[in-house]
VEXDREN-2710 file (C-alpha; in Angstrom, 1 decimal):
% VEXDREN-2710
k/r/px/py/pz
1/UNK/-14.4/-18.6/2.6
2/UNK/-10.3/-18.5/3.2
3/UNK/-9.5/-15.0/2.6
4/UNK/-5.9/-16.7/1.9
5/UNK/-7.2/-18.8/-0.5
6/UNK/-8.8/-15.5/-2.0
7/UNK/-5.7/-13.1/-1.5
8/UNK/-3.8/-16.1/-3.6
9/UNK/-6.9/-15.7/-6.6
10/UNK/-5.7/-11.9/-6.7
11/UNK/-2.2/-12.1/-6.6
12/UNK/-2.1/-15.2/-9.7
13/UNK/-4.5/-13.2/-11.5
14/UNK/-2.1/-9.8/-11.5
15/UNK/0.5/-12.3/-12.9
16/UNK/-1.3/-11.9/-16.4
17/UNK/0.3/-8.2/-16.1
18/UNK/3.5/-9.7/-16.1
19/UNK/5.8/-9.5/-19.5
20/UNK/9.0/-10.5/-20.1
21/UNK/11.5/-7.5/-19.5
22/UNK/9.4/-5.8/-16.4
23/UNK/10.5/-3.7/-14.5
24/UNK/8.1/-4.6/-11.2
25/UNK/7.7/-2.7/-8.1
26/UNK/7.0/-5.2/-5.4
27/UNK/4.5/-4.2/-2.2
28/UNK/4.4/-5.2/1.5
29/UNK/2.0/-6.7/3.3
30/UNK/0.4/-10.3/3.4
31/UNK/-1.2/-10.4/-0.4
32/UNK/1.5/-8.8/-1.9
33/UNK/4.0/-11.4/-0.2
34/UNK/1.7/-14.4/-2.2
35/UNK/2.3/-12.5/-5.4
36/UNK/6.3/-12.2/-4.9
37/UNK/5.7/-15.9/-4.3
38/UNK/4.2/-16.3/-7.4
39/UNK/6.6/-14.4/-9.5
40/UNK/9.7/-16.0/-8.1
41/UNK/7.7/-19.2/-9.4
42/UNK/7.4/-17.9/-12.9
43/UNK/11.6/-17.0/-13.0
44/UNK/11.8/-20.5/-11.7
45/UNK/10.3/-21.3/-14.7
46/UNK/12.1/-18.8/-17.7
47/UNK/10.7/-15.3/-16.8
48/UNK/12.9/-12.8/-17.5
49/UNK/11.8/-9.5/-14.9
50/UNK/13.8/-7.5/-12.0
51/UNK/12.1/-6.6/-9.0
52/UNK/11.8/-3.0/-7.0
53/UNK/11.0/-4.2/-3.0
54/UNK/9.4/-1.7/-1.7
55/UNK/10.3/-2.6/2.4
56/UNK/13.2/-4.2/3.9
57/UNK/10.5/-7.3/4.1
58/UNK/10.1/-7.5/0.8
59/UNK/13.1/-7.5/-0.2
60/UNK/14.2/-10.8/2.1
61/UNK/11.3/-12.4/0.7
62/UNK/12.3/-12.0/-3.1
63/UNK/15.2/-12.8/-2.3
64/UNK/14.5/-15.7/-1.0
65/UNK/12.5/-16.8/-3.5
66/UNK/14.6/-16.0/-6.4
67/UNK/13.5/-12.5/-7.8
68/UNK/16.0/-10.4/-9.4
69/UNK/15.8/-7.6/-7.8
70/UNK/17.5/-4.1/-9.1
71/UNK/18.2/-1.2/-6.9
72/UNK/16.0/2.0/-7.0
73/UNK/18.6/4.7/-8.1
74/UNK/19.4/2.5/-11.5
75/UNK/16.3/1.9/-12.8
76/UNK/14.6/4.3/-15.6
77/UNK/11.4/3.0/-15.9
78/UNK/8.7/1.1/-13.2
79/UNK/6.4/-0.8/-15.8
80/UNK/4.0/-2.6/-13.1
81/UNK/3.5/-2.3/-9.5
82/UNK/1.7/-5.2/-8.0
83/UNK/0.9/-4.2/-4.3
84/UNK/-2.2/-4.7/-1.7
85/UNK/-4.1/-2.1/-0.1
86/UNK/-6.2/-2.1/3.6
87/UNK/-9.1/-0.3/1.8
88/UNK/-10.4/0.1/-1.3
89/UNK/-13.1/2.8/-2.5
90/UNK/-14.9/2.6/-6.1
91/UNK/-13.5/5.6/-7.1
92/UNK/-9.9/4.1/-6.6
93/UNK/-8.8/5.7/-3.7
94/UNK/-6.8/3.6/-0.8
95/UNK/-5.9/3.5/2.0
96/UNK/-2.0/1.7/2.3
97/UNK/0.4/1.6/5.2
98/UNK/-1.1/-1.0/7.2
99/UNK/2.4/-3.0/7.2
100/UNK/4.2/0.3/7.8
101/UNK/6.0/0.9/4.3
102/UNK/3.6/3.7/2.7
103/UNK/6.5/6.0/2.1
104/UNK/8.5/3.2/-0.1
105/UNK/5.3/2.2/-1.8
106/UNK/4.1/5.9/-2.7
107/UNK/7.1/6.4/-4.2
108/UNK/7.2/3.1/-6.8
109/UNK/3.7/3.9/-7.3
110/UNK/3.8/7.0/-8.0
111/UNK/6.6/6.7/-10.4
112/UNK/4.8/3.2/-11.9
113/UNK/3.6/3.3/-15.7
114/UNK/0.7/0.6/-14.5
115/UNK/-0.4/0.0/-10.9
116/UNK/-2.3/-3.5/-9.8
117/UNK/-3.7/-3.8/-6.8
118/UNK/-4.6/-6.9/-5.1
119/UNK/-6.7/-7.8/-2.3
120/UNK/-9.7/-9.9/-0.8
121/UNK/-13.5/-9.2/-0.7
122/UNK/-13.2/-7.6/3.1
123/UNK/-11.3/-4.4/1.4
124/UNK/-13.7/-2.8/-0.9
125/UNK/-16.0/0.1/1.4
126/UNK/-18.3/2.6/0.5
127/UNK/-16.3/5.2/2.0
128/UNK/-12.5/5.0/3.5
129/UNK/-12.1/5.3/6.7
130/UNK/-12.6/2.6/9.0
131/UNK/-9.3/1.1/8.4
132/UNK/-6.9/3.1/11.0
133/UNK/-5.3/5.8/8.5
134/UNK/-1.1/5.3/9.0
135/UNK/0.9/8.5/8.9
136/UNK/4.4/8.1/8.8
137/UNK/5.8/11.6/10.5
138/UNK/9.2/12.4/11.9
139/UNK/10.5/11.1/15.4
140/UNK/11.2/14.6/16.5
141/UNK/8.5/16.8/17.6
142/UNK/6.0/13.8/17.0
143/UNK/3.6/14.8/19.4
144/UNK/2.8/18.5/17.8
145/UNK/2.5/16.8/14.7
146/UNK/-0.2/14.6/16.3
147/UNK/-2.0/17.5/17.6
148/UNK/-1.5/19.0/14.3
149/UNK/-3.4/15.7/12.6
150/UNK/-6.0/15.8/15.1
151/UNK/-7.1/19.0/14.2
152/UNK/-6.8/18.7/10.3
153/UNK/-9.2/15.2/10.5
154/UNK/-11.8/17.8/12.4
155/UNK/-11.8/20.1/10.2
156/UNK/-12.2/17.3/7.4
157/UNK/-15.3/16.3/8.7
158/UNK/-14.3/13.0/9.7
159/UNK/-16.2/10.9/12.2
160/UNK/-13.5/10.1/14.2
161/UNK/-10.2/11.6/15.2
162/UNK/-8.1/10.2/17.3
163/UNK/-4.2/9.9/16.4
164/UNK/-2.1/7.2/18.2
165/UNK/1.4/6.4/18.1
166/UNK/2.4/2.8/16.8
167/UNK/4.2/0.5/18.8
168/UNK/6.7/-2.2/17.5
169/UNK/7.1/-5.7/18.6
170/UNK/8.0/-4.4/22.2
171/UNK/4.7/-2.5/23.7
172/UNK/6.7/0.4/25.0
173/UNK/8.4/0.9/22.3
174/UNK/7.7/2.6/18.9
175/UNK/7.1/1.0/15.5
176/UNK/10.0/2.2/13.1
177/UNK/9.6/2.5/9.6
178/UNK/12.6/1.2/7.0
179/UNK/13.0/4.8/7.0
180/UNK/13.5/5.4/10.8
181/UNK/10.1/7.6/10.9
182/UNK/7.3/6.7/13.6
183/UNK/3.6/6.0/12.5
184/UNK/0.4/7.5/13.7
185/UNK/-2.6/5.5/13.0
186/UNK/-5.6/7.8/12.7
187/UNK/-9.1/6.5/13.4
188/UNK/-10.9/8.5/11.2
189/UNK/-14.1/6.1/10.6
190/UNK/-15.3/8.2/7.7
191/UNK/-13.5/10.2/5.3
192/UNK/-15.9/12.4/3.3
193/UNK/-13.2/13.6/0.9
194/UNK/-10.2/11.6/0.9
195/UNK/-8.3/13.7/-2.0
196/UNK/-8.7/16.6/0.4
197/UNK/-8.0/15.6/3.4
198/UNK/-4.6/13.9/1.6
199/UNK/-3.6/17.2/0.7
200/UNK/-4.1/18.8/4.1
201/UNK/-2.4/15.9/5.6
202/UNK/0.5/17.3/3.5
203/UNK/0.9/20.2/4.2
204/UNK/1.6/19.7/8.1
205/UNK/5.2/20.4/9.1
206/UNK/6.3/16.7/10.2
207/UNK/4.0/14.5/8.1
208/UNK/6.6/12.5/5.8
209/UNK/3.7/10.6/4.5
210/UNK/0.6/9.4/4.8
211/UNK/-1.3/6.4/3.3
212/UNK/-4.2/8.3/1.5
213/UNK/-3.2/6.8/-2.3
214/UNK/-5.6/8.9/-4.7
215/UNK/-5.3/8.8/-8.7
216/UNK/-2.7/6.3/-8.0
217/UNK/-4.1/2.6/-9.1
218/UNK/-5.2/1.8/-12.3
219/UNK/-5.8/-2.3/-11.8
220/UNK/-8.0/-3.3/-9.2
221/UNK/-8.3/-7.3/-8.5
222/UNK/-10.7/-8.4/-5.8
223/UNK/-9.9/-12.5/-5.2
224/UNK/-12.6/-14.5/-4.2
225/UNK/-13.0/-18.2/-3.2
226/UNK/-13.1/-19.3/-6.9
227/UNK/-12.6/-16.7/-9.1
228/UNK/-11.9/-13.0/-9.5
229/UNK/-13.3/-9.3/-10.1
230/UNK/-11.2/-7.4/-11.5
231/UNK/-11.8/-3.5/-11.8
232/UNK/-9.9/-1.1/-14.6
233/UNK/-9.5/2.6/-14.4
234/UNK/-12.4/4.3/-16.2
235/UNK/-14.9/1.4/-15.8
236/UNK/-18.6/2.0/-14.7
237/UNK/-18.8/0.1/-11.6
END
């Protein structure tokens, strides 16, 4: 199976979420770039919505394919967020920064009255954690901040823990976030509690933010080959 040809499933399936008048929040990443895509093809074609990018990437792309896109500090009300995730629990937790804009996309989300995710069948787990958790921190004092992280994800119980600093295009270089922060990717494996390990996580002097989303998506939309499962808040799974 293609995953694109399943990460295009999701994304024309969270266009049904779409009304005229939206407000949307627009993610990052690969899936959530097919459903910008998508939407610029619906305003082609009479919708009426603005769109909230939530990276610097995101924002080219709409543009260039003919999303109206409103600044942050004007809008009043988020109605839908349509964004991907790296992993995907059944209790609705993520795990979201894999493209580096967690902090942008927490925010939207956060402040979203409906939140669709979108992804392929290779991002549902039984327990987060294998995915390398991204923790956007601040540039100075970096490395005691990475100690710091090392020893919260031990005292989480994870199975792993070690924290790494991102690199950008250029190997000796750092990955920068739209926000001039750095990234530490933490190889957790296992995560026994996400919700508490996101709240220790927070409370470390440097941490910005990290890519734990809990209580956060309400919409969950797994693309396959041919068709889609979709997932609502409050549903037995």
């Amino acid at each position: 199976m293609s995953d694109d040809i399943a990460k295009i499933n999701a994304a024309a399936a969270a266009l049904d979420y779409v009304e005229d008048g939206m407000t949307i929040g627009l993610g990052t990443g690969s899936t959530a770039a097919h459903f910008v895509r998508l939407l610029g093809e619906r305003v082609r074609q009479g919708a009426v919505v603005l769109g909230v990018p939530t990276s610097e990437a995101t924002r080219a792309l709409a543009e260039a394919t003919g999303v109206p896109l409103v600044d942050l500090a004007r809008v009043t009300q988020i109605h839908l967020v349509v964004d991907g995730a790296d992993e995907i629990d059944h209790d609705f937790n993520l795990i979201k920064g894999g493209g580096g804009a967690l902090l942008r996309e927490k925010i939207i989300a956060s402040a979203a009255d409906h939140v669709v995710i979108i992804a392929d069948q290779s991002k549902p787990v039984q327990r987060l954690g294998g995915f390398p958790l991204p923790i956007e921190v601040a540039p100075f004092g970096f490395t005691i901040t990475a100690r710091q992280i090392f020893e919260v994800l031990r005292e989480a119980g994870c199975a792993g823990d070690e924290v790494t600093l991102r690199h950008g295009a250029q190997p000796t270089l750092p990955f920068i976030t739209d926000n001039g922060n750095f990234i530490l990717d933490a190889a957790c494996k296992s995560i026994p509690d996400p919700a508490a390990l996101a709240d220790m996580l927070s409370a470390i002097p440097g941490v910005i933010e990290h890519g734990l989303f809990i209580e956060l998506a309400h919409t969950i939309i797994i693309g396959g080959e041919d068709d889609v499962e979709v997932w609502e808040e409050g549903d037995d799974e």
